[in-house]
PDB file of N, CA, C and O in Angstrom:
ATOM      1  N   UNK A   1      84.255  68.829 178.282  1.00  0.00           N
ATOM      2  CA  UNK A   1      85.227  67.753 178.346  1.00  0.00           C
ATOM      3  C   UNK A   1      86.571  68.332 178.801  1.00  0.00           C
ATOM      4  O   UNK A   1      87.258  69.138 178.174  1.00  0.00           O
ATOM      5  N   UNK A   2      86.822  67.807 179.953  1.00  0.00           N
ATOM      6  CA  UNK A   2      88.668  68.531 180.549  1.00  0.00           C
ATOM      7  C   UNK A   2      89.721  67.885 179.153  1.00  0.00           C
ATOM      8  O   UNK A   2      89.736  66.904 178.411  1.00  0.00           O
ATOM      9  N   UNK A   3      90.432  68.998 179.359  1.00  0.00           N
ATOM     10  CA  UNK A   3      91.927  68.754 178.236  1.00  0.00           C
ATOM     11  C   UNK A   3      92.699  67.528 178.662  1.00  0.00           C
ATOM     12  O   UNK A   3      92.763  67.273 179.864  1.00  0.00           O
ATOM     13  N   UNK A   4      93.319  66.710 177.732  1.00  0.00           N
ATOM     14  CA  UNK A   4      93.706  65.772 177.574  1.00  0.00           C
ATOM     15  C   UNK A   4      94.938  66.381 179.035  1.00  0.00           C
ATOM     16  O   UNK A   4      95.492  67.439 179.335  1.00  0.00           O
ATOM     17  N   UNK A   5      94.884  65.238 179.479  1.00  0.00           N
ATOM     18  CA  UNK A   5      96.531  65.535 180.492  1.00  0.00           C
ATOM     19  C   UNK A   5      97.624  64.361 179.993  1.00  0.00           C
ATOM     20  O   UNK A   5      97.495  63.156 179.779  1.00  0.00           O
ATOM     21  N   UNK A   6      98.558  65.120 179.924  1.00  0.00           N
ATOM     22  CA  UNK A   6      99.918  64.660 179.915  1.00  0.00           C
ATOM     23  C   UNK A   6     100.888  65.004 180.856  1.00  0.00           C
ATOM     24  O   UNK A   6     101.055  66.112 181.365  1.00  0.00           O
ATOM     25  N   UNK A   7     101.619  63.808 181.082  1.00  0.00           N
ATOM     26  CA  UNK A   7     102.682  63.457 182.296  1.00  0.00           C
ATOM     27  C   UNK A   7     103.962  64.613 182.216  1.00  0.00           C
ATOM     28  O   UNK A   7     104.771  64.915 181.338  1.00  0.00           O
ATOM     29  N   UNK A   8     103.690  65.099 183.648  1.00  0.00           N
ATOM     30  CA  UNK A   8     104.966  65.886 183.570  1.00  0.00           C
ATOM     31  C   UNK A   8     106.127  66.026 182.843  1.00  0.00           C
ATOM     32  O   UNK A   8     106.822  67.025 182.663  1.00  0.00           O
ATOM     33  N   UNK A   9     106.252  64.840 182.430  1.00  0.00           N
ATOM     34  CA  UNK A   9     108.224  64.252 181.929  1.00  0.00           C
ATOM     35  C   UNK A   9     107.749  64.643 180.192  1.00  0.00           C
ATOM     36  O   UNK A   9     108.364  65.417 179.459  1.00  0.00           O
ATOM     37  N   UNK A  10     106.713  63.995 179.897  1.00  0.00           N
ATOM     38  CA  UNK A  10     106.150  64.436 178.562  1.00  0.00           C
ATOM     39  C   UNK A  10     106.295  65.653 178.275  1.00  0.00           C
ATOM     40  O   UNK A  10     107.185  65.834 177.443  1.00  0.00           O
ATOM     41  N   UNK A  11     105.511  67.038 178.812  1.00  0.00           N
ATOM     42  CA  UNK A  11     105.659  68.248 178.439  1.00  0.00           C
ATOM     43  C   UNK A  11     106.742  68.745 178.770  1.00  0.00           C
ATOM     44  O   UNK A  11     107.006  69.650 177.978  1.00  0.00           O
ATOM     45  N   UNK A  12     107.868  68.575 179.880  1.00  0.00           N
ATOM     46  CA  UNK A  12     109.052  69.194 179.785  1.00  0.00           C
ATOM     47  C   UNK A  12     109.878  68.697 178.583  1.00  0.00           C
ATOM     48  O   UNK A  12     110.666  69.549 178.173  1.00  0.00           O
ATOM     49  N   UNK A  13     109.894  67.238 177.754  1.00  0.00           N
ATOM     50  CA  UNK A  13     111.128  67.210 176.814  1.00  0.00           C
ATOM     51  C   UNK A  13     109.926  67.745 175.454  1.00  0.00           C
ATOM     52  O   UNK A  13     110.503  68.019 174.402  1.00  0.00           O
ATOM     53  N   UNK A  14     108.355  67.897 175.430  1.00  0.00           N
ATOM     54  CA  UNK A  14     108.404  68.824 174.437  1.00  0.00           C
ATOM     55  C   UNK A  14     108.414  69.996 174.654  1.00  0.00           C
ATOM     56  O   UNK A  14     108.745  70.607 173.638  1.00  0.00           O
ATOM     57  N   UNK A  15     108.249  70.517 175.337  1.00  0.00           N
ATOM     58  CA  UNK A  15     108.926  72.281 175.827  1.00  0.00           C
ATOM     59  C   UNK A  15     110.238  72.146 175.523  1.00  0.00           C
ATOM     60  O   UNK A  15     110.471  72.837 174.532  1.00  0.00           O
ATOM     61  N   UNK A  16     111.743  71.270 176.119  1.00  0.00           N
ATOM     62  CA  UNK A  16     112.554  71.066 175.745  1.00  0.00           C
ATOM     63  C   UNK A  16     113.239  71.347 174.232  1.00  0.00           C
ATOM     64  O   UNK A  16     114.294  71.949 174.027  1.00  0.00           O
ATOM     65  N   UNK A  17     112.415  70.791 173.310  1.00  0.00           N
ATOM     66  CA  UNK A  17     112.975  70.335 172.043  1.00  0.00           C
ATOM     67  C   UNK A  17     112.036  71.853 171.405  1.00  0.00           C
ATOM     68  O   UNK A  17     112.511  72.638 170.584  1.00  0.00           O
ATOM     69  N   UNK A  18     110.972  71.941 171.883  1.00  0.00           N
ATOM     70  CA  UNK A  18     110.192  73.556 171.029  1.00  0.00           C
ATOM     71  C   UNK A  18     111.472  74.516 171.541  1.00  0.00           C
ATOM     72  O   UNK A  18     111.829  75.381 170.741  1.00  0.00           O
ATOM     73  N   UNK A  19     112.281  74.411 172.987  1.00  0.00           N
ATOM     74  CA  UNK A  19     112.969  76.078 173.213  1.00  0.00           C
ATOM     75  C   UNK A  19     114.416  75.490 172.303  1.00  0.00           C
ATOM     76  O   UNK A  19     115.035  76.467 171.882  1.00  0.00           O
ATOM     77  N   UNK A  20     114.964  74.401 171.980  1.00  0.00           N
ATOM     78  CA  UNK A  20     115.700  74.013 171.722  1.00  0.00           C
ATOM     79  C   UNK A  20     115.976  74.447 169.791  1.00  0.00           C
ATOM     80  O   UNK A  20     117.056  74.782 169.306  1.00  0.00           O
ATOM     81  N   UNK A  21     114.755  74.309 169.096  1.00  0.00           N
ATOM     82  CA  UNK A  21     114.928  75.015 168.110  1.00  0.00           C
ATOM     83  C   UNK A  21     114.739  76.800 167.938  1.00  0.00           C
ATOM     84  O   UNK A  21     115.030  77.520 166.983  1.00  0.00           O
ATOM     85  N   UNK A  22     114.182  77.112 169.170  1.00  0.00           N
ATOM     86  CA  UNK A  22     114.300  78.869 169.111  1.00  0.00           C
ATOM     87  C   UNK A  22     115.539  79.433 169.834  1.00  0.00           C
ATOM     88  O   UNK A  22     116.039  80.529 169.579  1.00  0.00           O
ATOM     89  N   UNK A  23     115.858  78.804 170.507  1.00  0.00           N
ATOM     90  CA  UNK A  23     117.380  79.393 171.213  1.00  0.00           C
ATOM     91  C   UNK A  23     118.366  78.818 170.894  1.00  0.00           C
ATOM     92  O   UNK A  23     118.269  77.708 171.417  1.00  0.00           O
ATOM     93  N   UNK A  24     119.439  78.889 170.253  1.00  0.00           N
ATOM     94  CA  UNK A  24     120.426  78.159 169.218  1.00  0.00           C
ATOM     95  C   UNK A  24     121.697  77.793 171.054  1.00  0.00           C
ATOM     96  O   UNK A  24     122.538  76.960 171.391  1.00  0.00           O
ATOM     97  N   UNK A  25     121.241  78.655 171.478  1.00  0.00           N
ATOM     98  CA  UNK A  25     122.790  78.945 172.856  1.00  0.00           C
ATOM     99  C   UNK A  25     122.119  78.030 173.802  1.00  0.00           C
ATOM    100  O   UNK A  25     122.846  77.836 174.776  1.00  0.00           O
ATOM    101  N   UNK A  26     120.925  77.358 173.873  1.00  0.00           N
ATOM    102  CA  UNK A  26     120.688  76.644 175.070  1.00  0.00           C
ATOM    103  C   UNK A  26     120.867  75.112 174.800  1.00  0.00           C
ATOM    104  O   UNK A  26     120.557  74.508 173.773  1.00  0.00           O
ATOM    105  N   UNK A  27     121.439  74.607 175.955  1.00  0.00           N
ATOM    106  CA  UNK A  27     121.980  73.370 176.355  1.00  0.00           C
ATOM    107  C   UNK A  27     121.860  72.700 177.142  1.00  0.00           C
ATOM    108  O   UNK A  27     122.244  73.170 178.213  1.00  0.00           O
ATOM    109  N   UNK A  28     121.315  71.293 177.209  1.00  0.00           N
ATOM    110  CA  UNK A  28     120.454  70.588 177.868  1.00  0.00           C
ATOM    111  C   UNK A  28     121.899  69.756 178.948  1.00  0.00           C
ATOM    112  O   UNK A  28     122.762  69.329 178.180  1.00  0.00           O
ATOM    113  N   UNK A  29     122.141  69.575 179.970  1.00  0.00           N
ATOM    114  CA  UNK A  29     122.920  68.814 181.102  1.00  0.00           C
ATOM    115  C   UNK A  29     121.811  67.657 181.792  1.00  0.00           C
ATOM    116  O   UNK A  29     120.739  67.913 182.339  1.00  0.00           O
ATOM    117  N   UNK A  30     122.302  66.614 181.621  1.00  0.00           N
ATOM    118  CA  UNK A  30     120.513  65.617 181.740  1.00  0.00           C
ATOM    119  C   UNK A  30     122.119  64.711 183.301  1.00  0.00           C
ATOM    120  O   UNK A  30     123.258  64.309 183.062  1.00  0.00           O
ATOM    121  N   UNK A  31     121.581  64.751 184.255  1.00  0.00           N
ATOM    122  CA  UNK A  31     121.892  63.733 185.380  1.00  0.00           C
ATOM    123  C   UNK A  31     121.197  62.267 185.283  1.00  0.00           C
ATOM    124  O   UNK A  31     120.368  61.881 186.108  1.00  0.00           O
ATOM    125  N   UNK A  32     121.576  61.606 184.329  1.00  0.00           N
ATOM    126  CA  UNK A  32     121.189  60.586 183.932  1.00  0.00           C
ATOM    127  C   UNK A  32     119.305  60.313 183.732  1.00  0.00           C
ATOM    128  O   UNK A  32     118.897  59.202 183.393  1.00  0.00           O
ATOM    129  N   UNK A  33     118.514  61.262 183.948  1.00  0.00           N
ATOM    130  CA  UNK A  33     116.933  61.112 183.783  1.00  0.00           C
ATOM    131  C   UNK A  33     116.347  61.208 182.473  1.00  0.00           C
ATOM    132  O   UNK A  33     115.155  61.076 182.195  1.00  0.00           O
ATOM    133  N   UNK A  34     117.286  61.446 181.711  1.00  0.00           N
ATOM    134  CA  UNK A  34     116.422  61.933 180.244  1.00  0.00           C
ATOM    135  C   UNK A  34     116.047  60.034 179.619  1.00  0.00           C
ATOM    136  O   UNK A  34     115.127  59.843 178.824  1.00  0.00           O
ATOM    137  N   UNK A  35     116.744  59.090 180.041  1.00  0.00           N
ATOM    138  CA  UNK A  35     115.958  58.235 180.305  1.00  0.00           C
ATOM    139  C   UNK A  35     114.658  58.111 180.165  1.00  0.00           C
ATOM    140  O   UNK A  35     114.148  57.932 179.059  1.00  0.00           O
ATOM    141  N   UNK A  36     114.029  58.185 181.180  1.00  0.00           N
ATOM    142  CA  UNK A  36     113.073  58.349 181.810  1.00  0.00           C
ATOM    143  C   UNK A  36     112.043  59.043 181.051  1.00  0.00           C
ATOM    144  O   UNK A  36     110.897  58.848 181.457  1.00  0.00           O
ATOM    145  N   UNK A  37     112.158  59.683 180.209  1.00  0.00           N
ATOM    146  CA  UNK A  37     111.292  60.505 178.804  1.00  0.00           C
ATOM    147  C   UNK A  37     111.956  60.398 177.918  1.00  0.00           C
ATOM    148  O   UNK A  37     113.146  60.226 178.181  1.00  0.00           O
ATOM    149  N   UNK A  38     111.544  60.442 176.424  1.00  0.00           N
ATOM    150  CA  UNK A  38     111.799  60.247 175.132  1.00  0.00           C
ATOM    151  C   UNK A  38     111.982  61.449 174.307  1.00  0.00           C
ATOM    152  O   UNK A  38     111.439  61.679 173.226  1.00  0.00           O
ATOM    153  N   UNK A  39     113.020  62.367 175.109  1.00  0.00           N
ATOM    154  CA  UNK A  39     113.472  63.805 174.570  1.00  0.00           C
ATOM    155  C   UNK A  39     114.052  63.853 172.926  1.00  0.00           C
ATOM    156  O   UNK A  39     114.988  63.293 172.355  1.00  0.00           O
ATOM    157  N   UNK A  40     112.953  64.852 172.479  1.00  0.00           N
ATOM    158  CA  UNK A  40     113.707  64.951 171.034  1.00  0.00           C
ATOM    159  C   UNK A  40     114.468  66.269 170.750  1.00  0.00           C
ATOM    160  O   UNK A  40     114.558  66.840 169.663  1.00  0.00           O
ATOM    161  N   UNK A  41     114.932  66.597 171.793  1.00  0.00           N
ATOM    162  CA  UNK A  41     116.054  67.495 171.974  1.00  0.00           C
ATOM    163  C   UNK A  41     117.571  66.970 171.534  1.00  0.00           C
ATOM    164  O   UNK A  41     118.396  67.333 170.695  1.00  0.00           O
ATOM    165  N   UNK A  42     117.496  65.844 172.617  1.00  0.00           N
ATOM    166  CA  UNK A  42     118.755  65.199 171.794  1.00  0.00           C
ATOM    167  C   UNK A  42     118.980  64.424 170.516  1.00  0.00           C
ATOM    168  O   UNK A  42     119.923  64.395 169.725  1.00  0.00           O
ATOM    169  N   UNK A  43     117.772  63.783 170.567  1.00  0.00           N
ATOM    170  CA  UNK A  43     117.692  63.897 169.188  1.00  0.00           C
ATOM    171  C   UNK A  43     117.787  64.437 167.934  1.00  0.00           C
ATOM    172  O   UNK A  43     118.170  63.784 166.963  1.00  0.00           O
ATOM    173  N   UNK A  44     117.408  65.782 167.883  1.00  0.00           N
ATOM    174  CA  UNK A  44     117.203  67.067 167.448  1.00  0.00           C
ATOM    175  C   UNK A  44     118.810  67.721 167.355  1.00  0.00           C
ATOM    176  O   UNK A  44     119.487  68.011 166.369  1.00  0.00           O
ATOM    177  N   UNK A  45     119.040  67.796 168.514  1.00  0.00           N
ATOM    178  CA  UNK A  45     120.602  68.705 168.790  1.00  0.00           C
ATOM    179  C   UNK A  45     121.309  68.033 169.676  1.00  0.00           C
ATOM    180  O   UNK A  45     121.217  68.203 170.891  1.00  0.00           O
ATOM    181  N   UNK A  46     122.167  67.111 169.037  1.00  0.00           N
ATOM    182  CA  UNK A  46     123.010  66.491 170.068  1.00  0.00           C
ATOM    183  C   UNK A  46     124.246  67.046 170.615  1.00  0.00           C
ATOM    184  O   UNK A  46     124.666  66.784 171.742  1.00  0.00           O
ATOM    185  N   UNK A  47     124.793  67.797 169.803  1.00  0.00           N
ATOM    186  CA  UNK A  47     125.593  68.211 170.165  1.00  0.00           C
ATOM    187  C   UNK A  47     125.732  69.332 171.728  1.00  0.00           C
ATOM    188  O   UNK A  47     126.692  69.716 172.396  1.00  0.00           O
ATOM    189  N   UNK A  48     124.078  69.570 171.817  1.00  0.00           N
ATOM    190  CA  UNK A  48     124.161  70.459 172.685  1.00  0.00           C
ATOM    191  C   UNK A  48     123.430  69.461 174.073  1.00  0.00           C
ATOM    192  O   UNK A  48     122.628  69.845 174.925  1.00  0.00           O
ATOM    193  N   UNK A  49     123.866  68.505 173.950  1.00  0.00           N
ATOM    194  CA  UNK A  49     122.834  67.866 174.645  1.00  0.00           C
ATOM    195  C   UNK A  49     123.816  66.685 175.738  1.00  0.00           C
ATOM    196  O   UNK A  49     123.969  65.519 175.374  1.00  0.00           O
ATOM    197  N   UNK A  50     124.350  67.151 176.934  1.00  0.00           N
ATOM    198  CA  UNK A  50     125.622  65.906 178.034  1.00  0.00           C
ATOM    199  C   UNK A  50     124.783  65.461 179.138  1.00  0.00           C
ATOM    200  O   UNK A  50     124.127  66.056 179.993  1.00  0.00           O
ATOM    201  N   UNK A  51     125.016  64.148 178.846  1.00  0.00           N
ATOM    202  CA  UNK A  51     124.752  63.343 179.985  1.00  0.00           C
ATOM    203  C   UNK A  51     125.909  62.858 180.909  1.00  0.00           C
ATOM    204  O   UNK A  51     126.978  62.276 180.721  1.00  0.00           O
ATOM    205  N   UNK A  52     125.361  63.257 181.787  1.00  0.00           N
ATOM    206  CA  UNK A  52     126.753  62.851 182.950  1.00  0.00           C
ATOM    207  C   UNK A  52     126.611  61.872 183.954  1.00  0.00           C
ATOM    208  O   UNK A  52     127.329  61.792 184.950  1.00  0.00           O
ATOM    209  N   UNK A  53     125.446  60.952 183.604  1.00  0.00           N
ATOM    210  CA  UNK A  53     125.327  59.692 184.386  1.00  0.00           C
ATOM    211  C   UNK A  53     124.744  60.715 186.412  1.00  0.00           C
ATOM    212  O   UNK A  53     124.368  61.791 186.877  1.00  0.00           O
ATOM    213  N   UNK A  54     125.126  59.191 186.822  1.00  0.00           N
ATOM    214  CA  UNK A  54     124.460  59.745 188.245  1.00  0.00           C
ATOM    215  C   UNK A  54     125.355  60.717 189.159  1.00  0.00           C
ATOM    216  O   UNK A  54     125.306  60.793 190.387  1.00  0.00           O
ATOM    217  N   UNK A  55     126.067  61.342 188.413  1.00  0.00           N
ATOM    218  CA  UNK A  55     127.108  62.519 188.998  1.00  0.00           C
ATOM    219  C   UNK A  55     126.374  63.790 188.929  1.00  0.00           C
ATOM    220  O   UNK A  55     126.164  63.932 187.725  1.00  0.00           O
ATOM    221  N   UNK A  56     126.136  64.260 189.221  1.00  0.00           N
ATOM    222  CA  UNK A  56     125.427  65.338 189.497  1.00  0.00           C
ATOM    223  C   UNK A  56     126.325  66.581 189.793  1.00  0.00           C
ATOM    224  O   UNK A  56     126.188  67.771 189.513  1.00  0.00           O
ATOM    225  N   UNK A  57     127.426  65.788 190.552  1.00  0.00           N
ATOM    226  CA  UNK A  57     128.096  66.849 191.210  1.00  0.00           C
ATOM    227  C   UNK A  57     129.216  67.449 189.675  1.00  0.00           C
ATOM    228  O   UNK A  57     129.916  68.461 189.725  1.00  0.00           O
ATOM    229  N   UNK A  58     129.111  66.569 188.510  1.00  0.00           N
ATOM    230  CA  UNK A  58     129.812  67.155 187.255  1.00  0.00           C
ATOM    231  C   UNK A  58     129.326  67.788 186.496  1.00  0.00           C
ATOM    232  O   UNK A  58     129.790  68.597 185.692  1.00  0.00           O
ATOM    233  N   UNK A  59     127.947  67.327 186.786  1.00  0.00           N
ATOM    234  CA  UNK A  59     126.787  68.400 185.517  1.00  0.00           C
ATOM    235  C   UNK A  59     127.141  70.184 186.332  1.00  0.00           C
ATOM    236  O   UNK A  59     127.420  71.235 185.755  1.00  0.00           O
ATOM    237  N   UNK A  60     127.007  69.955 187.564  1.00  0.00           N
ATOM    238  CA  UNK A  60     126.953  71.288 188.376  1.00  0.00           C
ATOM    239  C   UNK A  60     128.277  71.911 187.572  1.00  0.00           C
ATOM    240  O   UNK A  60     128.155  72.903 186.854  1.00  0.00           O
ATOM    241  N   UNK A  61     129.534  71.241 187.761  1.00  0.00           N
ATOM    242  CA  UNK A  61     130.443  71.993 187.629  1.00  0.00           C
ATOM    243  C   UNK A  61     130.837  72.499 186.314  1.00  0.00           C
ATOM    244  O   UNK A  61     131.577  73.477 186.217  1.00  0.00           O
ATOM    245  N   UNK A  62     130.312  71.790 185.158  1.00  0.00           N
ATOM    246  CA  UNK A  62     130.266  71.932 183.772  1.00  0.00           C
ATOM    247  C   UNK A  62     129.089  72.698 183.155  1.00  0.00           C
ATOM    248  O   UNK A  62     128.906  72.951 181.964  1.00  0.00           O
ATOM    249  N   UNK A  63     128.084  73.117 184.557  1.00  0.00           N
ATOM    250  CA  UNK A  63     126.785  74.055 183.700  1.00  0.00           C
ATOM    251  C   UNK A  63     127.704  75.563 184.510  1.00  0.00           C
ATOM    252  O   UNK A  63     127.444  76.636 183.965  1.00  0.00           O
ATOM    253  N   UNK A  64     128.438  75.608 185.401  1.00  0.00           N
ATOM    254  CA  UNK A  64     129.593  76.798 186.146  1.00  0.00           C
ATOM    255  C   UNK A  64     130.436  77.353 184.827  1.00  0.00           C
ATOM    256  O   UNK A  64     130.554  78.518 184.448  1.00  0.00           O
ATOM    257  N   UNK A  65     131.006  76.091 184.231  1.00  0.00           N
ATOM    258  CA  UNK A  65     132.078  76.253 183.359  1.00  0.00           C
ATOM    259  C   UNK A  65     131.178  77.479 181.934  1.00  0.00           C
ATOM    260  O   UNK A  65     131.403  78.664 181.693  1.00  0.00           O
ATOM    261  N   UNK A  66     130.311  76.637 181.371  1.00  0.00           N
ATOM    262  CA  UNK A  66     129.933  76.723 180.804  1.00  0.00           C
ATOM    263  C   UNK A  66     129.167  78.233 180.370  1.00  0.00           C
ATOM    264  O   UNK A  66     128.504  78.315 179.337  1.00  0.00           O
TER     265      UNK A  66
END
């Protein structure tokens, strides 16, 4: 029997939220898509967690800063 498959968007926000409790310094910059999946990252750690809507060009400059 092949392994259950799950949708791309699925395993990145739980990979997301698993590296999110082992790396205390990592920080999620979402260009408005986290939408789009039901991340319990931010859930989880909000504080580490900016959405910058469909600007893209601010996430860039604030993951520079950062």
């Amino acid at each position: 029997m092949p392994a259950a498959e799950i949708a791309t968007r699925f395993a990145y926000a739980e990979e997301l939220a698993r590296l999110g409790n082992e790396l205390p310094h990592l920080v999620v910059l979402d260009a408005d898509v986290g939408k789009s999946f039901n991340t319990s990252f931010a859930q989880e750690h909000p504080q580490r967690c900016f959405n910058f809507g469909i600007a893209e060009q601010n996430a860039v400059s604030a993951a520079a800063g950062l």
